[in-house]
C-alpha positions as a printed Julia matrix, in Angstrom:
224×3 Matrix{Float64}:
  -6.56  -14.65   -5.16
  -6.81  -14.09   -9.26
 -10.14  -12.61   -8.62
  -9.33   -9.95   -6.01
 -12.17   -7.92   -5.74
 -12.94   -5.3    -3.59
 -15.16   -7.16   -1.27
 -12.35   -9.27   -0.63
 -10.38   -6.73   -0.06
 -11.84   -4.46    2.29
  -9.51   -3.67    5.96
 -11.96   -4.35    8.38
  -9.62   -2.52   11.26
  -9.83    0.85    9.46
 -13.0     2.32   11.38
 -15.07    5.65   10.22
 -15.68    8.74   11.28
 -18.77   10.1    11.75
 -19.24   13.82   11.2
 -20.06   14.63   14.91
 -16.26   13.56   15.84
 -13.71   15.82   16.49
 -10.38   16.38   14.61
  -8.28   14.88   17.69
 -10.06   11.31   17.59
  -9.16   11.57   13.92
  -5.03   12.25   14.84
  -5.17    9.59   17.95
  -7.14    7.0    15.35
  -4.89    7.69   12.42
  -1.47    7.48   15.0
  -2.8     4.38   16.38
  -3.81    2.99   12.56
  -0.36    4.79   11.5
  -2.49    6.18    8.43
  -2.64    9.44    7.23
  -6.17    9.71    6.09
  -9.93    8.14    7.34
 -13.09    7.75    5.33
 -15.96    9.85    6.39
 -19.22    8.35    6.83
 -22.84    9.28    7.64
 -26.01    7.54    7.36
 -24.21    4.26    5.79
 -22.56    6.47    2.82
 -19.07    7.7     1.81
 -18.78   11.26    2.28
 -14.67   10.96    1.12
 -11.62   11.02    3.76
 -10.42   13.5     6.15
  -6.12   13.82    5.71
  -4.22   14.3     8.6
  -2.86   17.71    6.15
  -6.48   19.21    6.66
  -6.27   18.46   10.43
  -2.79   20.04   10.79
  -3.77   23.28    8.97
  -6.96   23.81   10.56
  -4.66   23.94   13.64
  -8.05   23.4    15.75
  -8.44   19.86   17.29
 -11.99   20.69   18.72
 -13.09   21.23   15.56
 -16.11   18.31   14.76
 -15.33   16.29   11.39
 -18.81   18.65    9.82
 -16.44   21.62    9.96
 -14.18   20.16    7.29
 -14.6    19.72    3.5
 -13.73   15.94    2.99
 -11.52   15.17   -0.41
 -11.99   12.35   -2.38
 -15.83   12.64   -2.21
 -16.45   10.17   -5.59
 -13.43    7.74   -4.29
 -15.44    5.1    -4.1
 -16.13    1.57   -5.92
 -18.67   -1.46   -6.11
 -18.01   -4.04   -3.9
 -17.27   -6.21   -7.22
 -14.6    -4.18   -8.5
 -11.33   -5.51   -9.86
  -8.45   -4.89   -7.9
  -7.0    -3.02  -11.17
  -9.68   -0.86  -11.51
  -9.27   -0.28   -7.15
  -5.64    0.78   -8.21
  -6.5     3.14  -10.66
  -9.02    5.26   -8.61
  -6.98    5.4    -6.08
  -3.97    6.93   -8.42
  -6.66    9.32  -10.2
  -7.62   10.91   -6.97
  -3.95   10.56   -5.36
  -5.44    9.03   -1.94
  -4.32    5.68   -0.11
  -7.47    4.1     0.62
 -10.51    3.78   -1.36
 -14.36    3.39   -0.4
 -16.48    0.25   -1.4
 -20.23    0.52   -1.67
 -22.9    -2.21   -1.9
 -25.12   -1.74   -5.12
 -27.19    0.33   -3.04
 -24.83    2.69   -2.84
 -24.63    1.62    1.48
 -21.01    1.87    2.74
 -19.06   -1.93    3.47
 -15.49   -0.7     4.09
 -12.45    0.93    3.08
  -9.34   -0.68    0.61
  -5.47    0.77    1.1
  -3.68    0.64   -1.5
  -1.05   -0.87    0.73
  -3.37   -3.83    1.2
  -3.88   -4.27   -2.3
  -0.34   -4.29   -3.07
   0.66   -7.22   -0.37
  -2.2    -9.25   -2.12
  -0.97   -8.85   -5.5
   2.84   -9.07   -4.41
   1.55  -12.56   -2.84
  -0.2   -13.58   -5.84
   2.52  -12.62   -8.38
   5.0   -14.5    -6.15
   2.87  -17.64   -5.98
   3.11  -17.6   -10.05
   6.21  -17.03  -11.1
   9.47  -17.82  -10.61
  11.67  -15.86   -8.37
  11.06  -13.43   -5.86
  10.28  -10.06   -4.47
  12.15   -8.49   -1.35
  11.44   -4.71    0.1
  13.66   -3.15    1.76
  13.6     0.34    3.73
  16.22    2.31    3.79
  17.4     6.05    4.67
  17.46    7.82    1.66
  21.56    8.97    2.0
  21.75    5.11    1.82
  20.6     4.2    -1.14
  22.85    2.35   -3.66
  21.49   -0.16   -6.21
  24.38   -0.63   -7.47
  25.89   -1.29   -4.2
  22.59   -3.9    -3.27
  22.76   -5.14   -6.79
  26.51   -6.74   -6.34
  25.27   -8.0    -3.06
  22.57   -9.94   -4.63
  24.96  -11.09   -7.56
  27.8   -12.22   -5.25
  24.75  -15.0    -4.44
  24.55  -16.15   -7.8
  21.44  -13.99   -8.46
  20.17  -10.65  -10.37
  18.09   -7.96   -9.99
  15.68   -8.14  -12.98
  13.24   -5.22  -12.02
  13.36   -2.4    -9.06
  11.34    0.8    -7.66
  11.61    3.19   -5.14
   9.09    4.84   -3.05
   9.91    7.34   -0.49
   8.29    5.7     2.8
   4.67    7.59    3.91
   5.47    7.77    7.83
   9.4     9.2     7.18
   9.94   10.97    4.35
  13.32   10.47    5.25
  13.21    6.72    4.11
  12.44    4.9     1.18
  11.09    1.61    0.46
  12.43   -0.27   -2.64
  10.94   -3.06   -3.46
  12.87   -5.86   -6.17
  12.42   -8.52   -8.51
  15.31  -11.0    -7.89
  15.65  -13.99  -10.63
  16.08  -16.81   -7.47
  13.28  -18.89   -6.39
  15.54  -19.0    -3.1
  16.04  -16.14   -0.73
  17.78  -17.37    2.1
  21.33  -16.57    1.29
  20.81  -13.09   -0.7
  18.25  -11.95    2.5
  21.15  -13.18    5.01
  23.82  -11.5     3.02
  22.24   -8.14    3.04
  20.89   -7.96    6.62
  24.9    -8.81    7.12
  25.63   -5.4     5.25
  22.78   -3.4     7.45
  20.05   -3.68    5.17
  16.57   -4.03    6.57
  13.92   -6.63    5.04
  10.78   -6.03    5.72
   8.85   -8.08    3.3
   9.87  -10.73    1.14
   7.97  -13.2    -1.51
   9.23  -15.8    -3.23
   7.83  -19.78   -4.37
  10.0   -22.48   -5.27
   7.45  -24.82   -6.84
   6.33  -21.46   -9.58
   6.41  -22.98  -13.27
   5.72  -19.46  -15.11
   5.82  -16.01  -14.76
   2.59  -13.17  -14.5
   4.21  -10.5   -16.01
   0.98   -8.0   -16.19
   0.72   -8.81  -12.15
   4.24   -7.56  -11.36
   3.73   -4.76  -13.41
   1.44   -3.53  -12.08
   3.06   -3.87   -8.43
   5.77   -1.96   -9.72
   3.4     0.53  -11.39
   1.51    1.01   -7.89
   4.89    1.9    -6.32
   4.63    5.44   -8.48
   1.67    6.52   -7.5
């Protein structure tokens, strides 16, 4: 996992569009994939990704996939690429997914950033001690102080947080935190108890030191 390079990276379920499809097999894929935007691809190269945005103000669902100009056209990296490097295309052209090319220049795939940042929140857990938990939340219900005494109350702090507001409801947020317990069980149990919902958590008991660049950079992603 300390290698994570694109190749290993790539979401084989994320399938592209060709430029003889239509805009509505673009909404029904990107419902179905619950994404908001699809790489473009003819000929076995990247031609960038079509945003559900584009779709929406074209207001034309008949329209084929050649009637559109993609974004993101240079969004694209070698198959050997470090995850880091991965992360910081994908912030420079403000996109959540990012094409990987053979050194041919031949399409293999597309990355999400989302993908990325499970693998690295795995990895970072794995070497240090302590744990991560995300949580998602309506935004009227945010209180870190409120989660932070939760936590504490369990013989625990929170040593680093961020806040993101959630891509399919802008009406939530997902905050992921750094929590200075190898163990979970009790703070996890005591917040679902007060409503909160956990939907990812990472955390190692048998960690002897800590990655600090790795969670960084998590917590970096989480601004983009």
């Amino acid at each position: 996992m300390d290698k994570m390079v694109a190749e290993e990276l790539v979401n084989h379920m994320i399938p592209p569009l060709k430029l003889t499809d239509d805009a509505h097999k673009a909404v029904v894929w990107m419902e179905e994939l619950r994404c908001n935007q699809l790489p473009v691809v003819e000929d076995g190269k990247f031609l960038g990704l079509i945003t559900e945005e584009m779709i929406l103000e074209a207001n034309d669902i008949e329209k084929n996939i050649d009637q559109f100009e993609p974004v993101a056209q240079n969004c694209i990296v070698e198959s050997q690429t470090h995850f880091y490097n991965i992360l910081k295309t994908a912030a420079e052209h403000e996109v959540q997914m990012v094409a990987v090319a053979d050194d041919k220049g031949q399409y293999q795939g597309i990355i999400t950033v989302q993908d990325i940042v499970s693998a690295l929140a795995q990895s970072a857990a794995i070497q240090m001690p302590g744990g991560i938990l995300v949580l998602s939340l309506n935004q009227r219900d945010y209180s870190l102080a409120e989660i932070s005494r939760l936590i504490e109350e369990n013989n625990a702090k929170v040593v680093n947080s961020n806040m993101k507001i959630d891509d399919l409801d802008p009406e939530k947020i997902k905050l992921t935190i750094k929590i200075n317990s190898t163990d979970l069980t009790r703070i996890v149990a005591t917040l679902e108890r007060f409503g909160y919902k956990i939907i990812a958590r990472f955390q190692d008991t048998d960690a002897t030191h800590m990655d600090r660049e790795k969670i960084d950079m998590l917590f970096k992603y989480l601004e983009i």
